[in-house]
Residue frames relative to the residue before (quaternion, step in Angstrom):
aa qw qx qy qz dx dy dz
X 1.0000 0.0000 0.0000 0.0000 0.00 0.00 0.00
X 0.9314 -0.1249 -0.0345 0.3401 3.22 -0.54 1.21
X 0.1496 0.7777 -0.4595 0.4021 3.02 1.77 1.37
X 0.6992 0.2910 -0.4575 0.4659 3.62 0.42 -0.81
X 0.6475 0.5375 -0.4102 0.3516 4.26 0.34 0.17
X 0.6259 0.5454 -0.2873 0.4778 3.22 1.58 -0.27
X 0.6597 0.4604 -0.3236 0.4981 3.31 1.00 -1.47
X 0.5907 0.5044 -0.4561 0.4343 3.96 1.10 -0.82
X 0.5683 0.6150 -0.4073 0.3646 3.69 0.37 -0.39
X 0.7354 0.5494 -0.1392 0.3716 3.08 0.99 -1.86
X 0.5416 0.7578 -0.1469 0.3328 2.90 1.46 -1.31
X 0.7090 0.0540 0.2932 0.6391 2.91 1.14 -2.04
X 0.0595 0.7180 -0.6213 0.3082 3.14 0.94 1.70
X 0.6434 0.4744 -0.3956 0.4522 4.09 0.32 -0.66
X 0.7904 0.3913 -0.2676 0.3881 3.13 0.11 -1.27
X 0.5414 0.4581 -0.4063 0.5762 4.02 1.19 -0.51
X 0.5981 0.5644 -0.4859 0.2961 3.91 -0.01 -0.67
X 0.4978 0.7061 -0.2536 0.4350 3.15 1.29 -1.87
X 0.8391 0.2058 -0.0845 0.4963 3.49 -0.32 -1.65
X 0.9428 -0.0304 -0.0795 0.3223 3.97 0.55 -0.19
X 0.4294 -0.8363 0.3313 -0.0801 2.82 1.29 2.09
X 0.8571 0.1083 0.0847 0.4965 4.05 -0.27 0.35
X 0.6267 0.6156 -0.3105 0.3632 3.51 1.34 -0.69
X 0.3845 -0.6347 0.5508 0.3821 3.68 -1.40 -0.25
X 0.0943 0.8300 -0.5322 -0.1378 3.63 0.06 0.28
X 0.3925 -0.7723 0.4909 0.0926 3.25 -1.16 0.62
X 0.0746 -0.8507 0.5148 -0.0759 3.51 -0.09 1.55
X 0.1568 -0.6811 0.7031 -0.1312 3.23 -1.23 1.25
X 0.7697 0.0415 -0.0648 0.6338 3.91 -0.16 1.06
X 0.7829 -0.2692 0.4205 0.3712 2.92 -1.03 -1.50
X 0.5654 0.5616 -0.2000 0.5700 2.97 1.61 -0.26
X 0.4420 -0.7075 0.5500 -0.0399 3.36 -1.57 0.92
X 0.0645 0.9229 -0.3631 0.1104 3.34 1.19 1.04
X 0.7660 0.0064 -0.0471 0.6411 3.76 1.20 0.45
X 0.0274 -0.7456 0.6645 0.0422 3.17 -1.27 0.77
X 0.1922 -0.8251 0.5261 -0.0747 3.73 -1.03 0.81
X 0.5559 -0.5106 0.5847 0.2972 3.52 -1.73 0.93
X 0.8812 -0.1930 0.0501 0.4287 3.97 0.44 -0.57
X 0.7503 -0.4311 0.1089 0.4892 3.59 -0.97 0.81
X 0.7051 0.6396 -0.2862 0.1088 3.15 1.02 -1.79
X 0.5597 0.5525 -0.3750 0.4908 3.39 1.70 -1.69
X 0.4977 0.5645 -0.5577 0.3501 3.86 0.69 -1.54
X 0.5075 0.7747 -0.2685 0.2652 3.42 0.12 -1.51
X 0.8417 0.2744 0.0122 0.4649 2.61 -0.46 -2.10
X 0.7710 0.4924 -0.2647 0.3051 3.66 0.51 -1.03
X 0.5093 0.6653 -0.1994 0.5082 3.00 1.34 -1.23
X 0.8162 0.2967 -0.3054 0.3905 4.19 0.35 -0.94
X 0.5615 0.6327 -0.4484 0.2887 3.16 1.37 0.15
X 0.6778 0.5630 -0.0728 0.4673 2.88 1.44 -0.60
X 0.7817 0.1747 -0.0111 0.5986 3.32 1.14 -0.91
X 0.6001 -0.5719 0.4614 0.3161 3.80 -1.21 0.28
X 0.5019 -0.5585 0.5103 0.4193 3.65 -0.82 0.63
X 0.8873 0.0410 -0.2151 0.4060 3.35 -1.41 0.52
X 0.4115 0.7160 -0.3927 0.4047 3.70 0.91 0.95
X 0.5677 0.5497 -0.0341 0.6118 3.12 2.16 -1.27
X 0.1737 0.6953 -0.6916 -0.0902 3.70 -1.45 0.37
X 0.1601 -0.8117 0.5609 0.0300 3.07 -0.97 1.26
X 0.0945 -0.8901 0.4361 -0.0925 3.31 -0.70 1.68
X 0.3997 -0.6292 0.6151 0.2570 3.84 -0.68 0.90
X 0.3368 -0.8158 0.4588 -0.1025 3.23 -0.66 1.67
X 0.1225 0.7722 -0.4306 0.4508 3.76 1.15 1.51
X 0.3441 -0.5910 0.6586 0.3139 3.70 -1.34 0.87
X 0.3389 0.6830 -0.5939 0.2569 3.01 -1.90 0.35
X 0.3132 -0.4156 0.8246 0.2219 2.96 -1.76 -0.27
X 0.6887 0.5615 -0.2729 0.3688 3.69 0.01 -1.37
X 0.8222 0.2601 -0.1902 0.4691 3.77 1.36 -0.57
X 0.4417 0.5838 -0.5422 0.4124 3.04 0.90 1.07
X 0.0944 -0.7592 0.6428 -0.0388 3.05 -1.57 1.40
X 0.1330 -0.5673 0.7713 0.2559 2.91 -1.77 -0.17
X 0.1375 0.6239 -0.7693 0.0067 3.61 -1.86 0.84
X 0.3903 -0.7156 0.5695 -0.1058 2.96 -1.32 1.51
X 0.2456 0.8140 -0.5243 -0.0462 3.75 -0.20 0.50
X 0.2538 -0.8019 0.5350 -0.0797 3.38 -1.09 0.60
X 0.1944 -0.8002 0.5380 0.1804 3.59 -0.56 0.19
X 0.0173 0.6655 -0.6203 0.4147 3.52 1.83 1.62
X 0.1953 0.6164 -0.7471 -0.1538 3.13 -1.74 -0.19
X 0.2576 -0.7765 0.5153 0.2552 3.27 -1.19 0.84
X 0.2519 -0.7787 0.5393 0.1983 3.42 -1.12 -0.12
């Protein structure tokens, strides 16, 4: 689940930093379909538009050190 949006990130982490440097951007395929000031709009904008877990929203930063994965769900454990 949402591996081919991560590995595209990863892939082309330099060249995204370049063009959106600090941002959240929000990746669907291969494609970059929003970038943002903080997760929440990403969030918020992004579900109008797109199905939960269909979307990966990512804090755009060089590195190794800034690659993530966040996963949300509406699981709760107990």
């Amino acid at each position: 689940m949402l591996e081919k949006e991560f590995k595209y990130y990863i892939d082309n982490q330099a060249k995204l930093v370049e063009k959106y440097n600090n941002k959240h951007i929000v990746i669907v395929g291969n494609d970059v379909i929003g970038a943002y000031d903080n997760e929440i709009h990403a969030y918020i904008e992004s579900v109008k538009k797109y199905k939960l877990g269909s979307f990966l929203i990512q804090l755009c930063k060089p590195g190794k050190e800034n690659y993530t994965q966040t996963f949300h769900s509406r699981a709760i454990f107990a």
